[in-house]
C-alpha positions in Angstrom: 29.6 5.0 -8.7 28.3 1.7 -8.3 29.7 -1.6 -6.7 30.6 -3.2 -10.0 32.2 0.0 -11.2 34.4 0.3 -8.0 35.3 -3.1 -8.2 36.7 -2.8 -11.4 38.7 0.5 -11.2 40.1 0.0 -7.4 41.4 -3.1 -8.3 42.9 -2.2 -11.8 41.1 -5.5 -13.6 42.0 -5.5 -16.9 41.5 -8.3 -19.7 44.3 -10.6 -20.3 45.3 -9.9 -16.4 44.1 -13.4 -15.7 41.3 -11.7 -14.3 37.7 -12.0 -14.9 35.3 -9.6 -16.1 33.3 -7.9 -13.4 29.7 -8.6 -14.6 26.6 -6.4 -13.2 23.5 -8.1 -11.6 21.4 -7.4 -9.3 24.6 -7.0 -6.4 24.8 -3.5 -8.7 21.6 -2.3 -7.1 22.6 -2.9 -3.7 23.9 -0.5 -1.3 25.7 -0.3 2.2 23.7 1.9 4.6 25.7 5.4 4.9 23.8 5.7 8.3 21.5 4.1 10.5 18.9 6.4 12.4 16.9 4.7 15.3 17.4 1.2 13.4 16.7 2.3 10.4 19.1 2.3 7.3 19.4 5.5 5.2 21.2 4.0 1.6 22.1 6.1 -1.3 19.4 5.6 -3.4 17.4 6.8 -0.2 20.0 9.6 0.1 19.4 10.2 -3.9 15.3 10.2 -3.7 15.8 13.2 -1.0 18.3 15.4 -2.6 16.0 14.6 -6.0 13.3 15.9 -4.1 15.1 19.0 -3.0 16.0 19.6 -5.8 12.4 19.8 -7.6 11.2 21.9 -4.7 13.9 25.2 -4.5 14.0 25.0 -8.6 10.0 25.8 -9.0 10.6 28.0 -5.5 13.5 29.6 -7.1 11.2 30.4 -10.6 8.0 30.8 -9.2 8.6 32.2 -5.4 8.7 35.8 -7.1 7.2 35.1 -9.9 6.8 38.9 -12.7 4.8 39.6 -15.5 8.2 39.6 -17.8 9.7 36.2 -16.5 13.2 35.8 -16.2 15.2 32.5 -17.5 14.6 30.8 -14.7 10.8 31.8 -14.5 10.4 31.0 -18.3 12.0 27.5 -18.2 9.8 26.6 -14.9 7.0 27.8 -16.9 7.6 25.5 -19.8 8.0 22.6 -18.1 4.8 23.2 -15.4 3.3 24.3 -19.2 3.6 21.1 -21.2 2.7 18.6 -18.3 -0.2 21.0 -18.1 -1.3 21.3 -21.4 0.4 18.3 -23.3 -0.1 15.5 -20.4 -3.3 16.6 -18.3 -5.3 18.8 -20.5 -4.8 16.1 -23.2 -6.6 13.8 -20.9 -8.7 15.2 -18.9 -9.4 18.6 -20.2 -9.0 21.9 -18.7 -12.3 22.1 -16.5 -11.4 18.6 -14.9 -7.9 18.7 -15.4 -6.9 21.9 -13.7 -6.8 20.5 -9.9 -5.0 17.5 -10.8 -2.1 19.7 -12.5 0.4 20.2 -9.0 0.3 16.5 -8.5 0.6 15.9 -11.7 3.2 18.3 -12.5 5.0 16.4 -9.2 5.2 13.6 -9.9 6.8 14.1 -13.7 9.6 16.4 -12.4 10.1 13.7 -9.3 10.1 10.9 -11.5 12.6 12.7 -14.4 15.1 13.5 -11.6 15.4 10.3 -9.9 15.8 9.3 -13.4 18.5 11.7 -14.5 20.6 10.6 -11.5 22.0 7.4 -13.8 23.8 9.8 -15.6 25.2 12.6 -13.1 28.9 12.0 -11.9 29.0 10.8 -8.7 25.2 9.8 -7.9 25.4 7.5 -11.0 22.4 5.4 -10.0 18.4 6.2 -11.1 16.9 5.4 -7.8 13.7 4.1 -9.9 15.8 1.1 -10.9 14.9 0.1 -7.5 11.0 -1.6 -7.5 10.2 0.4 -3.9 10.2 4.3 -5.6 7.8 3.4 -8.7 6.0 1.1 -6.3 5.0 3.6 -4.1 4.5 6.1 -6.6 2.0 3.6 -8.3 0.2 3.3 -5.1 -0.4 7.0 -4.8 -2.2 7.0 -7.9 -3.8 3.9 -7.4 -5.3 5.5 -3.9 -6.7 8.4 -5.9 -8.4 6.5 -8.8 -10.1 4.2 -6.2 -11.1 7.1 -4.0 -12.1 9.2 -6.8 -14.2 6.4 -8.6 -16.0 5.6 -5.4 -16.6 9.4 -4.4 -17.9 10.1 -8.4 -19.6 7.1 -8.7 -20.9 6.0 -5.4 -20.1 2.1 -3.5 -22.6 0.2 -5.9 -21.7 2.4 -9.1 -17.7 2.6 -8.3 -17.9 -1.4 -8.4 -19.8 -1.8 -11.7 -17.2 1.4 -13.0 -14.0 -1.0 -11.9 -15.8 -4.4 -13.0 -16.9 -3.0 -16.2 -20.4 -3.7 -15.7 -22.7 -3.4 -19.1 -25.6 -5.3 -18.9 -25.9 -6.0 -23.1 -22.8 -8.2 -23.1 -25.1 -10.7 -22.0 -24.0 -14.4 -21.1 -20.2 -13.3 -20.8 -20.6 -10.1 -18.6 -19.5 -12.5 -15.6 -16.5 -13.2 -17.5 -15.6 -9.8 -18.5 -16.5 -8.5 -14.9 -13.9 -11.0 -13.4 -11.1 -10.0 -15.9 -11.9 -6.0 -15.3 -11.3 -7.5 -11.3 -8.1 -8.8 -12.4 -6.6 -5.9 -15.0 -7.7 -3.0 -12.5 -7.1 -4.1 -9.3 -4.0 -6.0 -9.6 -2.6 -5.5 -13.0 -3.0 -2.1 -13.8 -1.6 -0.9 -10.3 1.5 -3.6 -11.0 2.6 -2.8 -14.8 2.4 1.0 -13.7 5.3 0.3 -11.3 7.2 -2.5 -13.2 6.9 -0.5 -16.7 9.4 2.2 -15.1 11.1 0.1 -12.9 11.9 -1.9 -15.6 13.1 0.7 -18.3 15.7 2.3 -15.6 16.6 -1.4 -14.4 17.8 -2.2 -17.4 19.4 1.0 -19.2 21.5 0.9 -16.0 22.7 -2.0 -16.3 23.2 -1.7 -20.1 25.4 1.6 -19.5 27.1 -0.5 -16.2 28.4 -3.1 -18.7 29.8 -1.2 -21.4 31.2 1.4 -19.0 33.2 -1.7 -16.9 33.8 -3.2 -20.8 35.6 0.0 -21.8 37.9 0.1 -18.6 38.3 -3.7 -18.5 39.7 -4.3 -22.2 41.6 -1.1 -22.0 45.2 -3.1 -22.1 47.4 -4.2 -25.2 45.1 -5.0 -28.5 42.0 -5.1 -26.3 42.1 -1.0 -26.2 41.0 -0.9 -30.0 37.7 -3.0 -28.7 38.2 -0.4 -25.8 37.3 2.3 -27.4 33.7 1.0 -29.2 32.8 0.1 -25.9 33.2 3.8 -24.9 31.1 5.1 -28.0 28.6 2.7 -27.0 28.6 4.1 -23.8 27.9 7.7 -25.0 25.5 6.7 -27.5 23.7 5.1 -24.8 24.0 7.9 -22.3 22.4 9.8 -24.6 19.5 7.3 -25.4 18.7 7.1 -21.7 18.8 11.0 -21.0 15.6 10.6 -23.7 13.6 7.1 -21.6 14.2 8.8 -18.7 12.1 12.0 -19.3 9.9 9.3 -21.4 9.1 6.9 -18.6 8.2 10.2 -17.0 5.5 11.2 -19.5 4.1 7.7 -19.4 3.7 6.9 -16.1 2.0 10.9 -15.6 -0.3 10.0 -19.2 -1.2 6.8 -17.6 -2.0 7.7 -13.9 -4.2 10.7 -16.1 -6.1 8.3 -18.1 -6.9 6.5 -14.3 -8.2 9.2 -13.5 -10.1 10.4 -16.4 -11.4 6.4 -16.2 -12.8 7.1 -12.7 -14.5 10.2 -13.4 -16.2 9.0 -16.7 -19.6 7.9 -16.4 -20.6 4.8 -16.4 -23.2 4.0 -19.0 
C-alpha cells in the first residue's frame, strides 16, 4: 500500500469530515528504508525488484529445470511465453540466424520488466517498481552498452562512428547536419526515451489507479457513497487496462532494444 493510501484509511478521512482529500504526487513514490545494510538503504521498491527477480528465476527453473518431451502445464506455459518473445519479438527483428543468441536476454528482460510491472496490482506490494526512473534507467543502459559494443565490434571504430552518425556521403551539403542530429537522437535521445517511455506509462497508471482508489474510500460517507461507488468501477476498469500496458511496455521496450540491435549489426552502405 502506498503512503497516500495509508494516510487515507489509518486516519478514516472521509468527505464532508472537514477533511481534505489526500492527493497523490510524487510523496506516493517515496519510501522509508525497511533496512539499512553497511549505509546503504534497502526500500520496498528495492525489496520488490528482488522478489520480482526471484520470482522470474524459480518459474522458468521450475518449467524448464526438468524439462520432457510431453511438457506439463507448467512446462507448456514457460514455453509459450519464452516462445513468443522468441518468435513474435526477436525473430521479428532480427531473424532466427542473428536473433537466436540474443533470445535469453531478451527473453529476461520482458518477463523482468512485466513483473516489476504486475506489482501495481498485487495486494500488498501495490507499487510497479518501474514507476521509479532508476529500474528503466538502468535497464536502458544495458541495452545501450550492447548496441554501442556491438556496433563498434561489427563495424569497426571508423565504421561504428559513420553507423551511429548516419554517414551517407550522397546527402551532399547537409550530411553535416544530419550527422550532428544522428549524434544527438542516438547517443542521448534514444538511450533517454527508452527509459522515460516506461517510466512514464507505470508513473502515471499508478497514480491514476492511486486517485480513484483514495476517491472511492474518501467519498464513501452520506450522499458521497453514490459517487463512491463510480469511483470503484473506475478503479477496476482501470486495473484491468493497466494489467494490459504493463505487459505492453514490456513488448516495447524488448521490440525497441531489438531494433538497436538489428541497427548495429546492419551494414552500413
Amino acid at each position: 500500500m502506498s503512503p497516500d493510501q495509508t494516510l487515507a484509511f489509518e486516519t478514516d478521512c472521509h468527505i464532508f469530515d472537514g477533511c481534505g482529500f489526500p492527493a497523490p504526487g510524487l510523496h506516493s513514490f517515496t519510501f522509508e528504508p525497511i533496512a539499512t545494510i553497511g549505509g546503504f538503504e534497502f526500500n520496498k521498491p528495492m525489496l520488490l525488484a528482488l522478489l520480482g527477480t526471484v520470482v522470474v528465476v524459480v518459474f522458468f527453473w521450475a518449467a524448464f529445470g526438468k524439462a520432457k518431451v510431453v511438457p506439463g502445464k507448467l512446462q507448456m506455459i514457460g514455453e509459450a511465453g519464452y516462445d513468443f518473445v522468441r518468435r513474435g519479438v526477436v525473430y521479428e527483428a532480427l531473424g532466427k540466424k542473428e536473433g537466436d543468441k540474443y533470445v535469453p536476454l531478451m527473453v529476461s528482460l520482458f518477463f523482468f520488466i512485466w513483473i516489476m510491472n504486475l506489482w501495481s496490482v498485487i495486494p500488498l506490494a501495490q507499487f510497479p517498481v518501474t514507476s521509479v526512473i532508476a529500474f528503466p534507467a538502468g535497464l536502458a543502459a544495458i541495452v545501450y552498452i550492447l548496441w554501442v559494443s556491438l556496433t563498434f565490434k561489427k563495424h569497426g571504430f571508423v565504421g561504428g562512428w559513420k553507423n551511429i552518425a548516419g554517414y551517407d556521403k550522397s546527402l551532399g551539403g547537409v550530411l553535416p547536419v544530419v550527422m550532428a542530429l544522428e549524434l544527438l537522437s542516438n547517443l542521448i535521445i534514444r538511450p533517454f526515451t527508452h527509459a522515460v517511455r516506461l517510466f512514464a506509462n507505470m508513473f502515471a497508471g499508478h497514480v491514476l489507479l492511486l486517485i480513484f482508489t483514495i476517491a472511492s474510500w474518501y467519498l464513501l460517507n452520506g450522499i458521497g457513497i453514490a459517487y463512491a461507488s463510480v469511483s470503484f468501477v473506475m478503479t477496476i476498469l482501470l486495473t484491468a487496462f493497466e494489467l494490459f500496458i504493463q505487459a505492453l511496455q514490456a513488448y516495447v521496450f524488448v521490440l525497441l532494444a531489438c531494433s538497436y540491435i538489428q541497427g548495429a549489426l546492419a551494414e552500413h552502405h
